[in-house]
C-alpha positions as a printed Julia matrix, in Angstrom:
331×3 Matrix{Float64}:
 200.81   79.34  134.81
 199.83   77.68  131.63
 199.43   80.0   128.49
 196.74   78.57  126.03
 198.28   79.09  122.66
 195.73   80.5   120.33
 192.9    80.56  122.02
 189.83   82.87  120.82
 188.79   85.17  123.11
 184.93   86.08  123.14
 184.21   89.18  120.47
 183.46   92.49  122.93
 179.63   92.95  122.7
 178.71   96.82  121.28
 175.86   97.94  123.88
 173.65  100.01  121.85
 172.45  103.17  123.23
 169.0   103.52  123.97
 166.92  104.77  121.49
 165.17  108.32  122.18
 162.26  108.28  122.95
 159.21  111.21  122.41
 158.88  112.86  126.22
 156.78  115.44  127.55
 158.13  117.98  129.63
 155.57  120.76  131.71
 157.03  124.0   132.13
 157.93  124.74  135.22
 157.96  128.75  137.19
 161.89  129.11  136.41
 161.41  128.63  132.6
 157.82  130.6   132.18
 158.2   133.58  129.74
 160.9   131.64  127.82
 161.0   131.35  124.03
 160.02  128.04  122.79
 163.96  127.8   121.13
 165.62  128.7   124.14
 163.77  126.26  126.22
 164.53  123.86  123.48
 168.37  124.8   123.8
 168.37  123.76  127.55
 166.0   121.22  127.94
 167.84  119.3   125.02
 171.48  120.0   125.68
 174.02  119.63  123.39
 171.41  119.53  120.02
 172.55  122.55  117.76
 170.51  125.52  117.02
 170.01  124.42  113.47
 168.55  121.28  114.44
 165.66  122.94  117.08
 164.4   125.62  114.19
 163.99  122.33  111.95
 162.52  120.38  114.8
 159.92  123.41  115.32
 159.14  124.26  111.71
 158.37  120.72  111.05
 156.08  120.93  113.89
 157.03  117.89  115.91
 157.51  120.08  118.82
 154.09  120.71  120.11
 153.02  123.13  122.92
 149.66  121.97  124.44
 149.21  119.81  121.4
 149.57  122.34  119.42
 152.42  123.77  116.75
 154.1   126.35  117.96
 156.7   129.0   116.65
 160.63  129.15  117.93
 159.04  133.08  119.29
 156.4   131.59  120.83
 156.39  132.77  124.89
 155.76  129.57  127.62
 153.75  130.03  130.25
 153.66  128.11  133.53
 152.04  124.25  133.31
 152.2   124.39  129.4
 152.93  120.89  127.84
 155.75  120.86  125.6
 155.91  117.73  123.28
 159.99  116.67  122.94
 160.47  114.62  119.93
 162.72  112.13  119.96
 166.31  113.75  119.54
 170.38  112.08  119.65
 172.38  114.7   119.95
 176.51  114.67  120.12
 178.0   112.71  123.41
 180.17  116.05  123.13
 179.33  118.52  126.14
 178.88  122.25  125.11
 180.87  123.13  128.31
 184.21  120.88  126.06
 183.5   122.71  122.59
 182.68  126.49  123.83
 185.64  128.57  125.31
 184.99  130.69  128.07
 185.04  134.66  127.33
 184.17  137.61  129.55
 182.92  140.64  127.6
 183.64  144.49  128.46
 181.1   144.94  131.22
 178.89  148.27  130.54
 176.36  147.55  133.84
 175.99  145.24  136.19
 173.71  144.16  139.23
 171.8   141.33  140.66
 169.52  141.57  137.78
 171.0   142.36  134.61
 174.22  142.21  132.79
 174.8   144.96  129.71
 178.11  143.96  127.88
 179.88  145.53  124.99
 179.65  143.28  122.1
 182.63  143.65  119.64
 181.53  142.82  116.09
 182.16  139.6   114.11
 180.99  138.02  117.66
 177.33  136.52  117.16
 175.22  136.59  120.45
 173.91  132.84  119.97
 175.17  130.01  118.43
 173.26  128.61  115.45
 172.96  128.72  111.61
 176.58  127.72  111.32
 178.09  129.38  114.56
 179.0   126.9   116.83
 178.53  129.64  119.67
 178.41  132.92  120.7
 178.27  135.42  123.25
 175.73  133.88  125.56
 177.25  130.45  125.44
 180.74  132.09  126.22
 179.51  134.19  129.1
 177.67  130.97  130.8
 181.01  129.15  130.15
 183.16  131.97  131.93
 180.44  132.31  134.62
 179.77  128.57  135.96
 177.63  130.05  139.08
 175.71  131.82  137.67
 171.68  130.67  138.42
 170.63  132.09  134.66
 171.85  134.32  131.96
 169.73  134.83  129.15
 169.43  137.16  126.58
 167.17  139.84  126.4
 167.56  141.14  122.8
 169.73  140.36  119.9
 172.36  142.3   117.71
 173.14  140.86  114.37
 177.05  139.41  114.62
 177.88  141.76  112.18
 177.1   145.32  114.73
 178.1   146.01  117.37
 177.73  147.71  120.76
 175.56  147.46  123.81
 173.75  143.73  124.34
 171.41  143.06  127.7
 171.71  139.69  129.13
 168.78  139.21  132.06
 170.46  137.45  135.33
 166.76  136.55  136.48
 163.72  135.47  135.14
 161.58  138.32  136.76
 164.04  140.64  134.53
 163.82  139.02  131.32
 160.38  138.82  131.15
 160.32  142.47  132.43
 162.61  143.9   130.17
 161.34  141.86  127.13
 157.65  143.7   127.76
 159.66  146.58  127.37
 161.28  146.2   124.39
 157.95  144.65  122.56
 156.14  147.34  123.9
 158.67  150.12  122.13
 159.5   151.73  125.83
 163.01  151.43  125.26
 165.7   154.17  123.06
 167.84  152.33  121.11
 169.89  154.42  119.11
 172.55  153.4   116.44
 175.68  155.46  114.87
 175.6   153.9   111.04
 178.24  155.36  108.69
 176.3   155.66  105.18
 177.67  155.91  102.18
 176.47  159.24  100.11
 175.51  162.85  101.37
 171.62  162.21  103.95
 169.4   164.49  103.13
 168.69  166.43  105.84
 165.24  166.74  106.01
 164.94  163.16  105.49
 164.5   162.05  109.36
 161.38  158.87  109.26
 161.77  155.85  106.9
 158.31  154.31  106.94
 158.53  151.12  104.44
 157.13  147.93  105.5
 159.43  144.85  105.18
 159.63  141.62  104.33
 161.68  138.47  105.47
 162.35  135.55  103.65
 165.01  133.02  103.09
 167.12  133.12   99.71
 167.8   129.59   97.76
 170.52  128.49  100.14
 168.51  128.68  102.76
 169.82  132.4   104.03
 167.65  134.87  106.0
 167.43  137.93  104.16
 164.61  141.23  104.62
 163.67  143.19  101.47
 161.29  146.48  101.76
 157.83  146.02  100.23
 154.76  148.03   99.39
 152.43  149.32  101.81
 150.12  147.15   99.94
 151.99  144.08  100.05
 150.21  141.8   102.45
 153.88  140.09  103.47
 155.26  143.19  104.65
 155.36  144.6   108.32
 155.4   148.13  109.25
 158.4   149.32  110.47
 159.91  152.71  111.41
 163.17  154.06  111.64
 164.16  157.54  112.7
 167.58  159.08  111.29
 169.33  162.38  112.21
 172.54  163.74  110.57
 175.35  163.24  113.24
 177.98  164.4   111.1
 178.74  165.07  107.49
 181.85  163.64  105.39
 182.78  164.21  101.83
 180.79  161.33  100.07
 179.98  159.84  103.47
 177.12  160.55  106.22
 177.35  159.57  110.16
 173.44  159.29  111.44
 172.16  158.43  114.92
 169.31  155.84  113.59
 166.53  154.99  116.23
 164.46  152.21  115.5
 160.63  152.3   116.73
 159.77  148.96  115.63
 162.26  146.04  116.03
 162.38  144.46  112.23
 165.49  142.21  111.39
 167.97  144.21  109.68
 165.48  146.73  109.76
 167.6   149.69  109.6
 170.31  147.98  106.95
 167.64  147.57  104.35
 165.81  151.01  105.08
 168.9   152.55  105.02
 169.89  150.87  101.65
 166.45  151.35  100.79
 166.66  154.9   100.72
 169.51  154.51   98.4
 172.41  154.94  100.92
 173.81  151.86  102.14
 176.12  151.22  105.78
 179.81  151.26  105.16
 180.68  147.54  105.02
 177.28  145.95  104.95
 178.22  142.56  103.21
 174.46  141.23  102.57
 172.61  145.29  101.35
 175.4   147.36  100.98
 178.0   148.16   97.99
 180.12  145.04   97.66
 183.0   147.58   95.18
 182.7   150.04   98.27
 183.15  147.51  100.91
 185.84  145.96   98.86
 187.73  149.25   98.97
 187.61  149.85  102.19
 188.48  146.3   103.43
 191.82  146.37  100.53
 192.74  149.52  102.11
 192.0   151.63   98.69
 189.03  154.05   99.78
 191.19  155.57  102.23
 194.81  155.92  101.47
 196.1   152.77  102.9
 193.82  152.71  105.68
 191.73  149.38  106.24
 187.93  148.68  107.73
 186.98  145.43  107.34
 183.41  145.38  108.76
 179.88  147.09  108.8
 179.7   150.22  110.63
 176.7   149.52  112.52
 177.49  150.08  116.62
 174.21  149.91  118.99
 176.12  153.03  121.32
 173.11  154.07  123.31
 169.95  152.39  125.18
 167.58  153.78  127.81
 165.42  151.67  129.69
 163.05  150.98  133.05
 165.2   149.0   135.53
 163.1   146.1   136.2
 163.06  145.92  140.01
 163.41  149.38  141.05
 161.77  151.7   138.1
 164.66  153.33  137.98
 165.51  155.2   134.39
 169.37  153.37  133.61
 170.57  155.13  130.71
 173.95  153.31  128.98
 176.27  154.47  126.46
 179.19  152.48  124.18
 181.85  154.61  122.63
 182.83  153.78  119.45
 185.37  151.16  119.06
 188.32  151.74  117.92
 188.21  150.73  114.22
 185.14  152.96  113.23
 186.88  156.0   115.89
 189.72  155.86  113.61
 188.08  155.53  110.21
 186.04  158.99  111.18
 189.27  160.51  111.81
 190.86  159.44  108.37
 187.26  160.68  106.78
């Protein structure tokens, strides 16, 4: 064989990948009832949360020609407008590790799992994923998991994830329609007045300078501000500290952190309304005689609702974990 010294071999051609293009995409029966973001999530996989809230608020996602909201519900045979979107080559399935959660219920239907805090329940705004992403990781069979509420990643306690579309869109009538008891334990800071039991103060969400969600209370009169209600009983007092059972009747973000900080008595570790010295304290081990708590002591322990094929009351309940069990005990 004859070798040909020096020789040039012909430069590898880079085959560019096809530019995206705008599609249109008709929703179908399996995705009817789903929020316009979570439709986005699936139908454009791999393209992070941040970049489908931009997408919508800049309105080149259109639904029937129209703008539309990440909330907004999709019916059956709407026209969703796709703009055109690269997202990473990277597969969610190779970046999110798969995580089973303590199981509180569980049927053909719906899956209630005990969220620990520090865990968010989506990915998004930073969070490369979270509970649902985890769960649909660990469970590869499974037809559909979706969530049915949300829990800020701070609390935690009892989250419903719908295992059909019949019981998402059931259960989501019921929580918009107020049918369901959610009930909180919320360590406050300061001696609850007693007779103090409804917090009626509209509120108000906005985003800070850095781009940060954040809900303030408002005047009745404002015209930004949306009525909310929050019921709080006295579970227990402590000497400079109150534990309440806090039942929301209208489902605000961080509705019942700012009307509890509101009323001038903050939640125990609450890093964006509570007492940062207080928190600080706790977290250093210094409020407490050595003994550390490093989050907020919000925990979702109880929910009651209408099972969504049978009409059967389900009533669930999530102790308290560990951390907050023990901080009682050194109260």
């Amino acid at each position: 064989m004859q070798q040909i010294i020096g020789a040039k071999r012909p430069a590898a051609r880079k085959v560019a990948a096809a530019a995206p293009e705008v599609r249109h995409v008709v929703v179908d029966e399996a995705s009817a009832g789903q929020r316009l973001d979570n439709f986005l999530s699936k139908t454009l996989k791999g393209a992070p949360k941040s970049l489908i809230y931009r997408i919508v608020r800049s309105g080149e996602v259109r639904v029937n020609k129209g703008r539309a909201s990440a909330d907004t519900r999709l019916a059956m045979g709407d026209e969703v407008r796709l703009p055109p979107v690269r997202v990473s080559e990277k597969s969610e399935s190779t970046l999110t590790p798969a995580r089973e959660f303590p199981v509180l219920y569980e049927d053909d239907h719906l899956l209630a799992v005990d969220k620990p805090a520090g865990v968010a329940v989506h990915g998004g705004s930073g969070v490369s994923f979270g509970v649902i992403e985890q769960l649909r990781r660990a469970r590869p069979l499974a037809k559909m998991l979706e969530l049915v509420h949300r829990l800020d990643k701070e609390t935690s306690g009892i989250l419903l994830i719908a295992k059909k579309r019949s019981a998402l869109t059931a259960l989501q009538d019921q929580f918009r329609s107020r049918e369901t008891g959610k009930t909180y334990a919320a360590l406050v800071i300061g001696a609850w007045p007693a007779g103090k039991k409804v917090i009626d103060v509209p509120l108000h969400k906005f985003l800070t300078g850095e781009g940060e969600r954040r809900v303030r209370a408002v005047s009745p009169a404002a015209e930004e501000g949306r009525r909310s209600i929050t019921l709080v009983k006295v579970a227990q007092a402590y000497a400079g500290y109150t534990l309440l059972d806090v039942t929301i009747k209208t489902g605000r973000t961080h509705q019942i952190r700012v009307h509890l900080a509101h009323e001038g008595h903050p939640i125990v570790g609450d890093d964006k309304y509570g007492d940062f010295a207080v928190n600080r304290a706790f977290a250093r081990g210094e409020a407490l005689a050595g003994h550390r708590f490093d989050r907020m002591f919000l925990h979702a322990r109880r929910l009651r609702f209408d099972h969504p094929a049978t009409g059967e009351s389900i009533e669930l309940e999530s102790p308290l974990p560990r951390d907050c069990a023990e901080l009682l005990q050194h109260l």
